[in-house]
C-alpha positions as CSV (number, residue, x, y, z in Angstrom):
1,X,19.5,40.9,56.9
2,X,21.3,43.8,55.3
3,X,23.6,42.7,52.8
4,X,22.2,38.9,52.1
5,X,21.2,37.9,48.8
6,X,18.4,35.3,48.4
7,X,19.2,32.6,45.8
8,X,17.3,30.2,44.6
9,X,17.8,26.5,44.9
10,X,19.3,24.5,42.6
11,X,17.3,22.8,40.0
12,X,16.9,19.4,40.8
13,X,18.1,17.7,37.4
14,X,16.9,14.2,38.6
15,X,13.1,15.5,38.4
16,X,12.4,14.1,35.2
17,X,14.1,11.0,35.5
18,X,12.0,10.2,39.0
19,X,9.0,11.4,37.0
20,X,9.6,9.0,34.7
21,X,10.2,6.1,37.1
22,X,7.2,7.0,38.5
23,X,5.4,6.9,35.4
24,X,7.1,3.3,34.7
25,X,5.4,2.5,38.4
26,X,2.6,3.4,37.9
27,X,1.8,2.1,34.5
28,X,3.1,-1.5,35.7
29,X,0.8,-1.4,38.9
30,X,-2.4,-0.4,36.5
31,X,-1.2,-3.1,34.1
32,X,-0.7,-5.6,36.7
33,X,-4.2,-4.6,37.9
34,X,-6.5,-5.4,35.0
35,X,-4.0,-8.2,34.0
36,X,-5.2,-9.8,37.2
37,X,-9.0,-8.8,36.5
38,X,-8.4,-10.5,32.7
39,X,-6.7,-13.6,33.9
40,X,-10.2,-14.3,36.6
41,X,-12.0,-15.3,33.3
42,X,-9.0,-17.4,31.6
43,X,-11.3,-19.3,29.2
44,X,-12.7,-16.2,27.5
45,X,-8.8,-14.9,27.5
46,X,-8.0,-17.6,25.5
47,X,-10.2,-17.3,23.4
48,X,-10.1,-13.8,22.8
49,X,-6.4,-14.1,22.4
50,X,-6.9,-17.0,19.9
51,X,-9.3,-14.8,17.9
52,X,-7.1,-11.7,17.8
53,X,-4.2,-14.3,16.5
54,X,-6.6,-15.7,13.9
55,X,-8.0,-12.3,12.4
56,X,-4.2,-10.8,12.2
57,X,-3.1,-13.7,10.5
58,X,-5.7,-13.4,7.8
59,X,-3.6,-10.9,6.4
60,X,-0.6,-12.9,5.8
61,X,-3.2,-15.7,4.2
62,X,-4.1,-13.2,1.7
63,X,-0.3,-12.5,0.9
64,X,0.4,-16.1,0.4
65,X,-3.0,-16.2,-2.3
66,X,-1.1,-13.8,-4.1
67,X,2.2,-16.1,-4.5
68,X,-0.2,-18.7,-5.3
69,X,-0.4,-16.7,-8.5
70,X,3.1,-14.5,-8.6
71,X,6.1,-16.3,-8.2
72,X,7.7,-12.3,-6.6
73,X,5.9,-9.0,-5.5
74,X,7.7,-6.1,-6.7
75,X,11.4,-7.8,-6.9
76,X,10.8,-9.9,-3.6
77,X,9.8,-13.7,-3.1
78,X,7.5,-14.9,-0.3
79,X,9.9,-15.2,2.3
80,X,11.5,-12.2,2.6
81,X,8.0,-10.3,2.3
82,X,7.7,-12.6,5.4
83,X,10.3,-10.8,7.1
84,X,9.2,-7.7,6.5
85,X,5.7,-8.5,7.6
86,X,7.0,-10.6,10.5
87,X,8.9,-7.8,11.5
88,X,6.5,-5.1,10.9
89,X,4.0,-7.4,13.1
90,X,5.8,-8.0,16.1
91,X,6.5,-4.4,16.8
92,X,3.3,-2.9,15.8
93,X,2.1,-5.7,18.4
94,X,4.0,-5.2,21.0
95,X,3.5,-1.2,20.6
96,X,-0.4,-2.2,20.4
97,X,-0.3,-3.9,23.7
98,X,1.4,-1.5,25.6
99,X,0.3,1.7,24.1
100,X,-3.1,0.6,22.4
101,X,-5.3,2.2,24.4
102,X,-4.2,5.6,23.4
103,X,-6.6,5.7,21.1
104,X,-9.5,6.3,23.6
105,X,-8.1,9.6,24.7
106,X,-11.2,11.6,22.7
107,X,-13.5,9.7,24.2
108,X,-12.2,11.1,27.6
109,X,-12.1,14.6,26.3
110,X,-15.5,14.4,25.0
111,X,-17.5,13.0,28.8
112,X,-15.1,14.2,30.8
113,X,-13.7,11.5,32.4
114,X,-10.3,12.6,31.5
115,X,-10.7,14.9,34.3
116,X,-10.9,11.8,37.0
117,X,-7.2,10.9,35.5
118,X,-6.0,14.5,36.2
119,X,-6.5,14.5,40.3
120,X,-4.6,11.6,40.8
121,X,-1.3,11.9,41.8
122,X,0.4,9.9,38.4
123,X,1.2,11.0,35.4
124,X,-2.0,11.1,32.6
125,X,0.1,9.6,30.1
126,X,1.0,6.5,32.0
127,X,-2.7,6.1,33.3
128,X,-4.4,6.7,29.3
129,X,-1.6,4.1,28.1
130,X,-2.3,1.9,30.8
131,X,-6.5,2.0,30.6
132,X,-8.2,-1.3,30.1
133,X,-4.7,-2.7,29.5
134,X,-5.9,-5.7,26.9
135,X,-3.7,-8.8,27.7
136,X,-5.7,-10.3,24.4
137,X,-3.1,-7.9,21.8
138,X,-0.6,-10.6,22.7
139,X,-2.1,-12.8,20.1
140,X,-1.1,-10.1,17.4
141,X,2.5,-10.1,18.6
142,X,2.6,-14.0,19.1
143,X,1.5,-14.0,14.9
144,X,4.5,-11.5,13.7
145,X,7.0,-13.7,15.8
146,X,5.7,-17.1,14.1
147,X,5.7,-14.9,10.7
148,X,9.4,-13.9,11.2
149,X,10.4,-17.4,12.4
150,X,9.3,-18.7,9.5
151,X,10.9,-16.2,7.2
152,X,14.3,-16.4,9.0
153,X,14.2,-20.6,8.9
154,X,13.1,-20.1,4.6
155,X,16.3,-17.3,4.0
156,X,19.5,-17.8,3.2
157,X,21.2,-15.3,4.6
158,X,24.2,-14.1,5.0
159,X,24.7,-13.9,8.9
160,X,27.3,-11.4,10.0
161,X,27.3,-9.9,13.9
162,X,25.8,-6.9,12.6
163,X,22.9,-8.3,11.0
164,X,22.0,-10.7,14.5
165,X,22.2,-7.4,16.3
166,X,20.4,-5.3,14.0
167,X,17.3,-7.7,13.8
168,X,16.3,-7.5,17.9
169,X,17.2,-3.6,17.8
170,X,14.5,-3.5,15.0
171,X,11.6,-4.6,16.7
172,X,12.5,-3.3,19.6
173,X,12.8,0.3,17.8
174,X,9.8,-0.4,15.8
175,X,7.6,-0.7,18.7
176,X,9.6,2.5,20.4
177,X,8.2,4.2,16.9
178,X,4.9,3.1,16.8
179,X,4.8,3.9,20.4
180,X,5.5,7.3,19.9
181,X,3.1,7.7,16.8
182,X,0.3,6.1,19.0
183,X,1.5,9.4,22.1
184,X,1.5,11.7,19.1
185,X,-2.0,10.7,17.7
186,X,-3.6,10.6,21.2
187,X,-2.0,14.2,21.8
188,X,-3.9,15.5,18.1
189,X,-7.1,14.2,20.0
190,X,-6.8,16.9,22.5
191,X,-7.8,19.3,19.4
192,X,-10.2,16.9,17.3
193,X,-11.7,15.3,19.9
194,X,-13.2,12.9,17.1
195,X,-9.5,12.2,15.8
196,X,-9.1,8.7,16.4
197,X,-9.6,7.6,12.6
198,X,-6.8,9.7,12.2
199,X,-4.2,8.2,14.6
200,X,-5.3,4.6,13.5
201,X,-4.3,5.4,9.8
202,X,-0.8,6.2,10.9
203,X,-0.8,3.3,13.0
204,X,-2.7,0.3,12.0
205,X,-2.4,1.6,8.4
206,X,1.3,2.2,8.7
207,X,1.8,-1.1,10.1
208,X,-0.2,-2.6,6.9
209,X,2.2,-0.5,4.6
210,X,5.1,-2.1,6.0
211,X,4.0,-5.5,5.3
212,X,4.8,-5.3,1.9
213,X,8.3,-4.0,0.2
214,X,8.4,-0.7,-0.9
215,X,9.0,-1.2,-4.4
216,X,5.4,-1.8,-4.6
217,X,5.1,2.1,-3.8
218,X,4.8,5.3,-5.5
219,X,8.4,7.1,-4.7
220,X,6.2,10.2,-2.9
221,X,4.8,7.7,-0.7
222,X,8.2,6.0,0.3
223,X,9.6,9.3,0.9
224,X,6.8,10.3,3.2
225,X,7.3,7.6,5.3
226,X,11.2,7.8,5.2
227,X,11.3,12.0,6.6
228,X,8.3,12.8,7.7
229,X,6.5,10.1,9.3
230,X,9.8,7.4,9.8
231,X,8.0,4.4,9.5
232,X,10.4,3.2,7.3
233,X,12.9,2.9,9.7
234,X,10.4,0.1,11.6
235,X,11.5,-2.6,9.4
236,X,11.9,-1.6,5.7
237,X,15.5,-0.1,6.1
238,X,17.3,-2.5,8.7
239,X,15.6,-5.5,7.0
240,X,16.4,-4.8,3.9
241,X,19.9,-4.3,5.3
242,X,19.8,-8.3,6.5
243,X,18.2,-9.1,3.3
244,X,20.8,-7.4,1.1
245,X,18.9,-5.7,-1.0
246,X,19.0,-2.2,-2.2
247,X,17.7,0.8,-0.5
248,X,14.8,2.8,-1.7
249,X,15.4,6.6,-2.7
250,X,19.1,5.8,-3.0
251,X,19.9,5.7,1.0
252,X,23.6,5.2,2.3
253,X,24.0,1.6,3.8
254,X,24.3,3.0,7.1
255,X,20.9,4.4,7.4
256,X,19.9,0.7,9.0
257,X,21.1,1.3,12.2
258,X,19.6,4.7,12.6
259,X,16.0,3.3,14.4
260,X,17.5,3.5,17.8
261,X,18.4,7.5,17.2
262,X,14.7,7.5,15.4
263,X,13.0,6.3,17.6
264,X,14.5,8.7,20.4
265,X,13.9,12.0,18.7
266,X,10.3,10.5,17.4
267,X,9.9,10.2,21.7
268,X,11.4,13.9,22.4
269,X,8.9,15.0,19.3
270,X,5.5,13.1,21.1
271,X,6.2,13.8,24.6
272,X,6.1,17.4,23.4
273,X,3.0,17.0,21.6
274,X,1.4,15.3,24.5
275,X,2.4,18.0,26.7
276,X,1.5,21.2,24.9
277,X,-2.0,18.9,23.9
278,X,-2.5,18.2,28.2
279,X,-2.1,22.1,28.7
280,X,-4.6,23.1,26.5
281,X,-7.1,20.9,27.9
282,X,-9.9,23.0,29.9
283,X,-12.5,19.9,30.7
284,X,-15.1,18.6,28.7
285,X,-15.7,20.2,25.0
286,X,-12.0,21.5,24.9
């Protein structure tokens, strides 16, 4: 009609938010799913589980060799290397099993069966996070938790309300890191199909970096870690907070509670990765 102006609707600003809840859906009906196909054989489970907590904790063994001949490793005794390792652990773990299968994503590129994941009507990243969902990784977790139980029981520290709420924040942000390392590693693998050497360095090499204090480190490396990857703020900076020591490279004291706000902008940073990375996909050999 003469005189009528068209105008578009309204964006709908709770898009995202229902994409993500559907994501979150999806992901915990694929998880349930192969949870339920793992549990059918509970014996080899255990086992499996058992074996995954065995070979993590050889690395602590090997830490406590080395205080069998060094009474402290660069300025810091057994325990509170225990509660950085403890720490470091349980949210690599817990980052491990929810997000571990990431690191299949070039495998997918290369055979094509990413494009299977694309017709469906879910997100990809919830369905490549969710793939052969390994109930086993628990056992990795279960070791860090035991590590920092120990470490907490050995220290004397200093309890104040800031410290008991900083400690579950920081493995709770930790995994929110390595979570989004493990997004932004898988979205590199869109490129270099044969990347996944790559991701792993940041992730399962990262998470044997922060197992020991970073004193031990050249001051390049800890700065590295601290701006440009910010694994540091996974456990070295809030636990060195609880443990009252000083901060590497000269930090203000309120740096520690920062992993929150870290790991937030380290989520805005992969999800844009993984985007671009899915729109440059064009089937198998891209």
């Amino acid at each position: 009609m003469p005189g009528v102006v068209a105008v578009d609707p309204a964006p709908d600003l709770g898009a995202p938010w229902s994409r993500a809840a559907e994501g979150v859906r999806a992901y915990g009906l694929i998880v349930a799913m192969w949870m339920r196909s793992t549990m059918a054989y509970r014996a080899s489970f255990l086992m499996t589980a058992a074996a995954n907590f065995a070979v993590t904790a050889f690395d602590f063994v090997a830490i406590v060799l080395m205080f069998s001949h060094v009474d402290v490793l660069g300025g810091f005794t057994l325990p509170e290397i225990a509660l950085l390792y403890g720490a470091a652990g349980t949210s690599f773990g817990l980052a491990d099993l929810l997000m571990g299968s990431m690191d299949r994503l070039g495998r997918r590129v290369r055979d094509g069966t990413l494009d299977t994941l694309l017709v469906r009507p879910v997100p990809v990243l919830a369905q490549v996070a969710a793939d052969r969902f390994a109930l086993r990784r628990l056992g990795r977790a279960a070791q860090g938790l035991l590590v920092l139980g120990y470490a907490l029981v050995a220290l004397d520290i200093d309890w104040t309300p800031a410290k008991a709420v900083l400690l579950p924040l920081m493995l709770v942000s930790g995994a929110a890191i390595f979570g989004a390392v493990f997004t932004a590693g898988a979205a590199f693998q869109f490129v270099a199909q044969d990347a996944s050497q790559v991701q792993n360095s940041f992730t399962y090499g990262g998470a044997t970096l922060l197992q020991y204090p970073p004193s031990v480190f050249a001051a390049d490396l800890v700065r590295g870690v601290t701006f440009v990857v910010p694994l540091a703020f996974v456990n070295w900076l809030p636990a060195l907070y609880v443990l009252g020591r000083d901060y590497p490279l000269d930090l203000p004291r309120w740096v520690a509670f920062l992993p929150p706000l870290v790991a937030g902008v380290c989520w805005v940073l992969a999800g844009l990765a993984w985007r671009a990375g899915l729109r440059s996909y064009r089937s198998t050999g891209s």
